[in-house]
C-alpha positions in Angstrom: -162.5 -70.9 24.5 -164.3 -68.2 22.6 -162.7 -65.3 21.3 -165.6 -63.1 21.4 -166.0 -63.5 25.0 -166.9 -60.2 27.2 -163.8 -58.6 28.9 -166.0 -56.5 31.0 -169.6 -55.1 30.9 -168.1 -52.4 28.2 -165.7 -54.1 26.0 -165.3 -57.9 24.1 -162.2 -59.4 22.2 -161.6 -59.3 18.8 -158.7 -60.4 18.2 -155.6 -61.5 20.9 -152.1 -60.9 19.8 -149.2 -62.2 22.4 -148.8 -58.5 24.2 -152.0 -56.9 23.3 -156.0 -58.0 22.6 -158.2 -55.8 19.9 -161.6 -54.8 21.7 -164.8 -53.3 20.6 -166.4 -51.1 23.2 -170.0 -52.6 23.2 -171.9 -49.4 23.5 -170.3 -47.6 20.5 -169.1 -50.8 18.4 -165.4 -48.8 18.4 -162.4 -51.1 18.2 -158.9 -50.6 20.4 -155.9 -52.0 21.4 -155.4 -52.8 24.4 -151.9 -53.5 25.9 -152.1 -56.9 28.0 -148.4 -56.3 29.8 -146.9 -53.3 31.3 -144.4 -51.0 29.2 -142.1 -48.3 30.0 -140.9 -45.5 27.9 -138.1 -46.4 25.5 -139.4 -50.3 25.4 -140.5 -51.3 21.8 -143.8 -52.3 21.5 -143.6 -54.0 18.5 -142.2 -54.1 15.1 -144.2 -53.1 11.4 -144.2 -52.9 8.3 -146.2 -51.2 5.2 -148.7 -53.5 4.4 -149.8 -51.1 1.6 -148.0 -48.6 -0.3 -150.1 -45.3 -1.5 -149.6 -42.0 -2.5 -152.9 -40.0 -0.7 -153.9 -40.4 2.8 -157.1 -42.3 3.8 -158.0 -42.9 7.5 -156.2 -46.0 7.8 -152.5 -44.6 6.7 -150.0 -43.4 8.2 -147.3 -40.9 6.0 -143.6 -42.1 5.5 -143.1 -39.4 3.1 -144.4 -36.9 0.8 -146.9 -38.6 -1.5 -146.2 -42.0 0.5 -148.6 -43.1 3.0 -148.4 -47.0 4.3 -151.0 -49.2 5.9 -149.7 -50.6 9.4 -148.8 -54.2 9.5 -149.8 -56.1 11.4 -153.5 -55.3 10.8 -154.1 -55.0 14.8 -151.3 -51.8 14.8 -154.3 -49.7 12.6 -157.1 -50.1 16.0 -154.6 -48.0 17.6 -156.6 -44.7 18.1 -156.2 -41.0 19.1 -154.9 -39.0 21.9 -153.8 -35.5 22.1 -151.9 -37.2 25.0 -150.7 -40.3 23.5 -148.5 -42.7 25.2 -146.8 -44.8 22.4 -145.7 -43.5 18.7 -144.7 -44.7 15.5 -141.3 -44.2 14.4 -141.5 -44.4 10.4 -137.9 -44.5 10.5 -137.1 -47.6 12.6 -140.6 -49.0 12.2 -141.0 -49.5 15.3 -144.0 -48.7 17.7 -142.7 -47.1 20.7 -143.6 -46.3 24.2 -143.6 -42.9 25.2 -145.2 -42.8 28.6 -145.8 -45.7 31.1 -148.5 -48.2 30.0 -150.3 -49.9 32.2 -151.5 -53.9 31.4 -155.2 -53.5 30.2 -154.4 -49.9 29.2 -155.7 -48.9 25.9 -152.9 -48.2 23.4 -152.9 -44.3 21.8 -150.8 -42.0 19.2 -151.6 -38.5 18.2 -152.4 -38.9 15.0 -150.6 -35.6 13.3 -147.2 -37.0 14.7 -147.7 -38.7 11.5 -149.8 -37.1 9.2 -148.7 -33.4 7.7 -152.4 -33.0 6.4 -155.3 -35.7 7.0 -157.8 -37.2 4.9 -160.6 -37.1 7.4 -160.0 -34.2 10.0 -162.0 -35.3 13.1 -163.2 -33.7 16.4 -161.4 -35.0 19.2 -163.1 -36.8 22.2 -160.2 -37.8 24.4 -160.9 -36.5 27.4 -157.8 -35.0 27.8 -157.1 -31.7 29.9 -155.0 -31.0 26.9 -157.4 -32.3 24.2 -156.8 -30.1 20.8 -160.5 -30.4 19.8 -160.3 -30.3 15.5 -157.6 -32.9 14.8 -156.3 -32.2 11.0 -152.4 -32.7 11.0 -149.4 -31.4 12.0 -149.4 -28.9 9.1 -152.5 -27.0 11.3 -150.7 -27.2 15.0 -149.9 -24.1 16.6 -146.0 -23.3 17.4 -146.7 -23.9 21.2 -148.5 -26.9 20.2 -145.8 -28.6 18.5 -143.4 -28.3 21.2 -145.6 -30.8 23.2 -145.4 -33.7 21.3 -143.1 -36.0 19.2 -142.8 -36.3 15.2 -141.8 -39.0 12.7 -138.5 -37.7 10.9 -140.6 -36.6 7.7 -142.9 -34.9 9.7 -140.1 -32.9 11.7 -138.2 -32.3 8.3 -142.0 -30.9 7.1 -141.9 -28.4 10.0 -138.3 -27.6 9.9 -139.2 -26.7 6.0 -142.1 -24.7 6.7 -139.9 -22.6 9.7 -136.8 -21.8 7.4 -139.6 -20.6 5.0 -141.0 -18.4 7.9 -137.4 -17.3 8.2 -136.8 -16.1 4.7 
């Protein structure tokens, strides 16, 4: 069977991987995951690891600390794109992708990117979709106090904001 075969009149397979498939959307040549089961907040989507170690952020990183940003492995982990309203995130602490909102089998997989990055590489204008969508994506280092109450952080990112308030404070 081939693996490039269509899934539908907008997407084809990349790459399968047990509970989710990598797709390219055929009219912009954009790669996603796609979750091929159902998963309910709390359930671990899957384990990872740092497949690279580095200390500046590229588009492909995620930060575990300051001046320590990791590639996600596995590989498929990084076509995990964008949401302002995401429904999985990654906890750098467990290393574990989580789910964060019900996710439906042949759902596209999403994070908000600056639930992990304090300050991004490539700031990008958001095309969600979302009622919610923040526009200008740049890191959680630019989010507005109501903002940040509307989402979920990795530890370092939480300990970056609960730095910057106490600062506020003094």
């Amino acid at each position: 069977m081939d693996t490039q075969l269509a899934v539908s009149a907008t997407h084809e397979i990349i790459s399968h991987h047990g509970f989710s498939e990598v797709r390219r959307n055929l009219s912009n040549g954009q790669n996603a995951l796609f979750a091929l089961r159902d998963f309910q907040p709390g359930d671990i989507i899957s384990e990872f690891y740092a497949g690279g170690i580095y200390t500046e952020p590229t588009y492909l990183t995620v930060q575990t600390g300051a001046g320590r940003h990791i590639t996600l492995q596995p590989e498929y982990l990084q076509y995990i794109n964008h949401s302002c309203e995401p429904n999985a995130f990654f906890d750098t602490t467990a290393m574990q992708l989580v789910c964060i909102k019900p996710i439906k089998a042949e759902e596209e997989f999403s994070f908000f990117y600056p639930s992990a990055e304090w300050d991004m590489a490539q700031p990008f204008y958001c095309y969600c979709g979302s009622a919610a969508c923040l526009g200008e994506i740049k890191g959680a280092l630019y989010l507005t106090a109501e903002q940040l109450t509307k989402y979920r952080f990795t530890d370092f990112i939480q300990q970056q904001l609960n730095e910057r308030a106490s600062k506020k404070r003094a």
